[in-house]
KOLKESE-69039 format. One record per residue (C-alpha): x, y, z; residue in three letters. Coordinates in steps of 0.05 Angstrom, whole numbers, padded with zeros to 5 digits, always signed. Example, Ala and Ser with C-alpha at 12.3 -4.5 7.8 and 13.67 -1.06 7.14 Angstrom:
<sites>
+00246-00090+00156ala
+00273-00021+00143ser
</sites>
This chain:
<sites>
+00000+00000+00000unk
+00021+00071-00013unk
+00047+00112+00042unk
-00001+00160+00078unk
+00012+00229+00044unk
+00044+00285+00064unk
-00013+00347+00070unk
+00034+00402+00046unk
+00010+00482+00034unk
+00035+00546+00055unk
+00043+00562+00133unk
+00026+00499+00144unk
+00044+00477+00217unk
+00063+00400+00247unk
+00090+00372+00306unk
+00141+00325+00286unk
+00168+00256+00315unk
+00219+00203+00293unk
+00250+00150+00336unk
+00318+00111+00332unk
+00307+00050+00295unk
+00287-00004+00334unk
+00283+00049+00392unk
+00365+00049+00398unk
+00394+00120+00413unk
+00404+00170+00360unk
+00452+00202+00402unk
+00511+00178+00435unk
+00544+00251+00470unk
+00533+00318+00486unk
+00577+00329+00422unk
+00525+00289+00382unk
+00464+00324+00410unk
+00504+00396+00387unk
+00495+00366+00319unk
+00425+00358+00322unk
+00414+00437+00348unk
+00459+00458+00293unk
+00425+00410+00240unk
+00360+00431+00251unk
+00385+00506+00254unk
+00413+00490+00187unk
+00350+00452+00159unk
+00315+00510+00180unk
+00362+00564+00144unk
+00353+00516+00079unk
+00275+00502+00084unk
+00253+00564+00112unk
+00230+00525+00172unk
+00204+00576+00236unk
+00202+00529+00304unk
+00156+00533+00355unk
+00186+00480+00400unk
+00237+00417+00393unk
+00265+00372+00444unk
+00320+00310+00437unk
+00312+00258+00475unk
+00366+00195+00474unk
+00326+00151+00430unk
+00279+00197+00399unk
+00273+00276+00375unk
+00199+00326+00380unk
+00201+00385+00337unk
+00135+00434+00329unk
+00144+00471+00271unk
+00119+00524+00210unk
+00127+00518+00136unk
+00118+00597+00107unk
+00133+00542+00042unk
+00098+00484+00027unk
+00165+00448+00027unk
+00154+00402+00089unk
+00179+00331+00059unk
+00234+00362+00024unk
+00261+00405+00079unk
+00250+00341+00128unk
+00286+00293+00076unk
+00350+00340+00081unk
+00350+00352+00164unk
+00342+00265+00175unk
+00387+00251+00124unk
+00445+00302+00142unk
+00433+00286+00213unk
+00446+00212+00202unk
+00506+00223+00160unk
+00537+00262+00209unk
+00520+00219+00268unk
+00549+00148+00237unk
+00609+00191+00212unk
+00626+00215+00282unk
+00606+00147+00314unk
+00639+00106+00262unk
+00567+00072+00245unk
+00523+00057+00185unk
+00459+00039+00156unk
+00394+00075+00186unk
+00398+00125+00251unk
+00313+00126+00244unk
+00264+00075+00246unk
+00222+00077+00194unk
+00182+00141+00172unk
+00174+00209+00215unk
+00110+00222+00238unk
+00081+00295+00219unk
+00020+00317+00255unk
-00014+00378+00221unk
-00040+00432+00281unk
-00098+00463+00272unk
-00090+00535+00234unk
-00113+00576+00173unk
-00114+00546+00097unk
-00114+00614+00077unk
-00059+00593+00018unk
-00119+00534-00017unk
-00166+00595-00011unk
-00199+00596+00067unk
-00186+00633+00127unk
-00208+00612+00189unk
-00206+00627+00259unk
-00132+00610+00285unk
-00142+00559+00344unk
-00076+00575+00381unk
-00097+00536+00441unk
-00080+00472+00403unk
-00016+00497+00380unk
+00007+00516+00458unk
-00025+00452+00485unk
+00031+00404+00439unk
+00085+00465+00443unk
+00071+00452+00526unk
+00075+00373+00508unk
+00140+00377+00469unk
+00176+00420+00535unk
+00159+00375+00579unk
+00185+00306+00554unk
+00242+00308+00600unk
+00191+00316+00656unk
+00150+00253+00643unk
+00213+00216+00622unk
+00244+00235+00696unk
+00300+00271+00668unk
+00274+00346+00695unk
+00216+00379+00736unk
+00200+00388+00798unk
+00217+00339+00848unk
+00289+00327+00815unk
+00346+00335+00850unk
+00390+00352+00802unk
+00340+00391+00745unk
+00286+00418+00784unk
+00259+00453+00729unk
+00239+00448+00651unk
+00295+00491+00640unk
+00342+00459+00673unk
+00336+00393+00615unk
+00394+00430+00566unk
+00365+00404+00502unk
+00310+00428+00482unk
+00286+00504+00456unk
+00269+00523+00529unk
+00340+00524+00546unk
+00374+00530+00477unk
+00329+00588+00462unk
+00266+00616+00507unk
+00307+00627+00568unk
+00356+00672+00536unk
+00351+00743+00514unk
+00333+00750+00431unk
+00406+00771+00423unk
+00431+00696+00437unk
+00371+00660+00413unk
+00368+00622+00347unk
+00344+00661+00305unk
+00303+00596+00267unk
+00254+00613+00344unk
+00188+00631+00327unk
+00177+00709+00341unk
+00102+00696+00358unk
+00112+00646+00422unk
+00116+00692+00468unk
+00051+00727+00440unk
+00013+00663+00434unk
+00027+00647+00512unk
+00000+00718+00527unk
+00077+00734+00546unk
+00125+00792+00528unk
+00188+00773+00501unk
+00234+00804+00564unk
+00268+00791+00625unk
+00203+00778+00668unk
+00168+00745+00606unk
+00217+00684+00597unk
+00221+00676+00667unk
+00146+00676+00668unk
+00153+00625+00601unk
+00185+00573+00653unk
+00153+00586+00709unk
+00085+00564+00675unk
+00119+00502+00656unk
+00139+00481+00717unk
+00075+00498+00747unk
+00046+00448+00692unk
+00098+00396+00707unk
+00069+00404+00780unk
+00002+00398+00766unk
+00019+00335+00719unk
+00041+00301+00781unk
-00008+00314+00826unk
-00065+00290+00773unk
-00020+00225+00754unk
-00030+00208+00842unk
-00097+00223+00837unk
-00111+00193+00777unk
-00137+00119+00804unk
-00190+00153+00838unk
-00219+00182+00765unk
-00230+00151+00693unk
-00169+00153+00647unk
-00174+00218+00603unk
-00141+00206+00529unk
-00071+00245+00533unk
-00046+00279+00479unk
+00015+00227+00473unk
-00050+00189+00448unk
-00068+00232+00396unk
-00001+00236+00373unk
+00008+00168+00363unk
-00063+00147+00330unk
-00087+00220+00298unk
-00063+00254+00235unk
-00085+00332+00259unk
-00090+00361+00323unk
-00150+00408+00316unk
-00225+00418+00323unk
-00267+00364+00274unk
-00281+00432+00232unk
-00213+00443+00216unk
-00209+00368+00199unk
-00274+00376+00162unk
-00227+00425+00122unk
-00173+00391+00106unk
-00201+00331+00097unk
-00247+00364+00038unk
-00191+00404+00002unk
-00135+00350+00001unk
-00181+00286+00007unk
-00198+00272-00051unk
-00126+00247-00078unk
-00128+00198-00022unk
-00196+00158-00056unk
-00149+00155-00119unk
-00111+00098-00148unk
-00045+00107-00125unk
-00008+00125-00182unk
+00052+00177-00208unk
-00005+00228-00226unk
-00051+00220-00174unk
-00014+00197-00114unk
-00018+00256-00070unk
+00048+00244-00028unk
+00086+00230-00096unk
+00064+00301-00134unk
+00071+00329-00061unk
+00146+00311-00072unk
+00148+00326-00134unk
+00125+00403-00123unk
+00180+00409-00067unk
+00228+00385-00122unk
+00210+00423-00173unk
+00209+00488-00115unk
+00283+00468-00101unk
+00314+00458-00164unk
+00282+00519-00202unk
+00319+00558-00135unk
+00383+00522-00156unk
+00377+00540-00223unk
+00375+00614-00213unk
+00433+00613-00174unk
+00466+00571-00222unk
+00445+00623-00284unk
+00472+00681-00234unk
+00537+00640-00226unk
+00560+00630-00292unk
+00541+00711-00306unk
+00584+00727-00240unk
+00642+00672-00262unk
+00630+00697-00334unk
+00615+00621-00363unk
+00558+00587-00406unk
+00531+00522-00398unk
+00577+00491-00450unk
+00637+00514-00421unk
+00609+00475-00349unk
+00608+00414-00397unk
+00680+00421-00412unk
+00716+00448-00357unk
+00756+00401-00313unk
+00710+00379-00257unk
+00754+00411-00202unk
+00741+00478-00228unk
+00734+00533-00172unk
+00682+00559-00207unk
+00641+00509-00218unk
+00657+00479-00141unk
+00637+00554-00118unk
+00565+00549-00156unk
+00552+00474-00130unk
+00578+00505-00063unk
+00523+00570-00065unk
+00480+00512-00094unk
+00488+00463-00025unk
+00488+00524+00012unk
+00416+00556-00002unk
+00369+00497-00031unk
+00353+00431-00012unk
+00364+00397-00082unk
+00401+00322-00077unk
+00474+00328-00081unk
+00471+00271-00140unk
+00429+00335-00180unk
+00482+00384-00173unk
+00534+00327-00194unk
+00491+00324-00261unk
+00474+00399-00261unk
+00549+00418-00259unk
+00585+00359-00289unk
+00621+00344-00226unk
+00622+00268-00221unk
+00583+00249-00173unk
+00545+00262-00106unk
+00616+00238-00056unk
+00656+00279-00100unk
+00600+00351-00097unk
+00606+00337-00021unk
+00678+00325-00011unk
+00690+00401-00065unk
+00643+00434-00023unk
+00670+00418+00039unk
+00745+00431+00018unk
+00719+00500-00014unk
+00680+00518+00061unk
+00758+00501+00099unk
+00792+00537+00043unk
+00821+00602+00080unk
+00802+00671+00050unk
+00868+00689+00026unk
+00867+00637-00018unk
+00807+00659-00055unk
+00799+00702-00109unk
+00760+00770-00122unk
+00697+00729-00159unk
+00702+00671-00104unk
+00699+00725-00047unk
+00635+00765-00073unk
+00604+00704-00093unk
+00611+00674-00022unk
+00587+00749+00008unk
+00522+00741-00034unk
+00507+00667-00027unk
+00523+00660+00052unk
+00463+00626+00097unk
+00485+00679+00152unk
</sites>
């Protein structure tokens, strides 16, 4: 059977979950769980991604999340894969870091981009941002009641302490601006200390329910609707959804009609027209044509500085920009690029050194 499909449009928000593959740790030290904050930094400076919330866990990784693109598989297919990559390099490891597919539950919001706007239900988004925060708390790692991290923020990895407790001057700047907002916060000094403190207080009240909770009926968690839902919203909003991207589902699965295939196929197409334009303003800049990237020798600067602007703004396959540049093959783009990122300054040349200036993430 096909895969379920991806429900992709524009400002489009998910709460996102994969787990190590047969539940084994995806991280092995605090230097591999730096990788992970600066991958998904990076994922979000390719993608456009804004985050609400993320936490890593040993075995397992939450990540709440906007698309102002409807690029969600494509930006997703980049962060897992360079994440794994750079984990069984480090580790000395192969094969798959994930097991099986992520899971991508859509929040409840506007589909003002398929042509409705609705009422934004921000007490759904809060209630899994809240969820994602405290993981370490109902995994025992944080909260009150521990000795060593009495509080949410005390857990280091996660966006509470990589980014809500500190001033916007130190935060990531891939944070969502309207957090604060949507928690009826201000973004200062007594705001993020509020922003924890209404955690904790949560965390609190978590425990006291859990001791009392033999005395009442089970009430379905949101863990729950995580693991069996596709959308976390009112049935309205479901009603919605399901009516504007349905229909593709009652389909047969096909190339044309399968709705997570053409979904992938849009992101694609999104990603390589991107690379193109910056591979029509390369050969302008590095004063080339596209028969002359035919012929040239395949260790050309120039050519390595395009694939490298390519790699370093879109989230096209490195195999693409092997066959978009002439350059071999995907090992050998990603072995140019990286020697062109270590080469020092004063080894560059006029061209090289505007080009880089223009093309930079940062």
């Amino acid at each position: 059977m096909p895969r379920a499909p991806r429900i992709e449009y524009e400002d489009a928000v998910y709460h996102v979950m994969a787990r190590g593959n047969r539940r084994l740790p995806i991280v092995f030290s605090d230097a591999d769980r730096e990788v992970f904050a600066e991958t998904l930094a990076e994922a979000c400076s390719l993608a456009k991604f804004k985050t609400y919330a993320w936490v890593l866990m040993d075995n397992h990784y939450h990540w709440v999340l906007e698309t102002p693109k409807a690029n969600l598989v494509e930006g997703m297919t980049w962060f897992q894969n360079a994440f794994t990559r750079r984990i069984n390099t480090s580790n000395r490891l192969w094969g798959h870091l994930f097991g099986g597919r992520y899971k991508a539950i859509l929040i409840e919001g506007n589909l003002s981009a398929v042509g409705y706007t609705g009422r934004w239900q921000r007490d759904y988004l809060s209630e899994v941002i809240d969820y994602v925060h405290l993981n370490p708390v109902r995994a025992g790692l944080a909260g009150p009641g521990h000795e060593i991290r009495p509080s949410v923020s005390d857990y280091p990895w996660s966006s509470v302490a990589m980014g809500y407790s500190l001033t916007p001057k130190k935060r990531p700047t891939h944070l969502h601006g309207d957090t604060f907002a949507l928690l009826d916060l201000e973004d200062s000094a007594a705001g993020r200390r509020a922003f924890v403190r209404r955690l904790d207080e949560i965390a609190a009240a978590e425990a006291e329910s859990e001791i009392a909770s033999s005395e009442s009926p089970p009430r379905r968690s949101l863990s729950e609707l995580f693991d069996r839902g596709w959308v976390h919203g009112s049935d309205s909003f479901r009603e919605i959804v399901l009516e504007t991207f349905g229909p593709a589902e009652t389909e047969k699965p096909s190339a044309s009609t399968n709705s997570n295939y053409r979904s992938s196929e849009l992101g694609k197409a999104f990603a390589e027209r991107e690379a193109r334009h910056i591979l029509a303003d390369g050969l302008k800049h590095f004063n080339l044509d596209e028969t002359s990237v035919a012929s040239t020798a395949k260790g050309d600067w120039r050519k390595v500085a395009i694939a490298w602007a390519i790699s370093e703004r879109t989230t096209v396959r490195q195999d693409w920009i092997a066959g978009l540049l002439n350059l071999k093959s995907a090992s050998n783009v990603s072995q140019r690029v990286r020697q062109y990122r270590l080469r020092p300054d004063v080894a560059k040349s006029r061209l090289e050194r505007t080009w880089e200036k223009k093309w930079r993430r940062f």
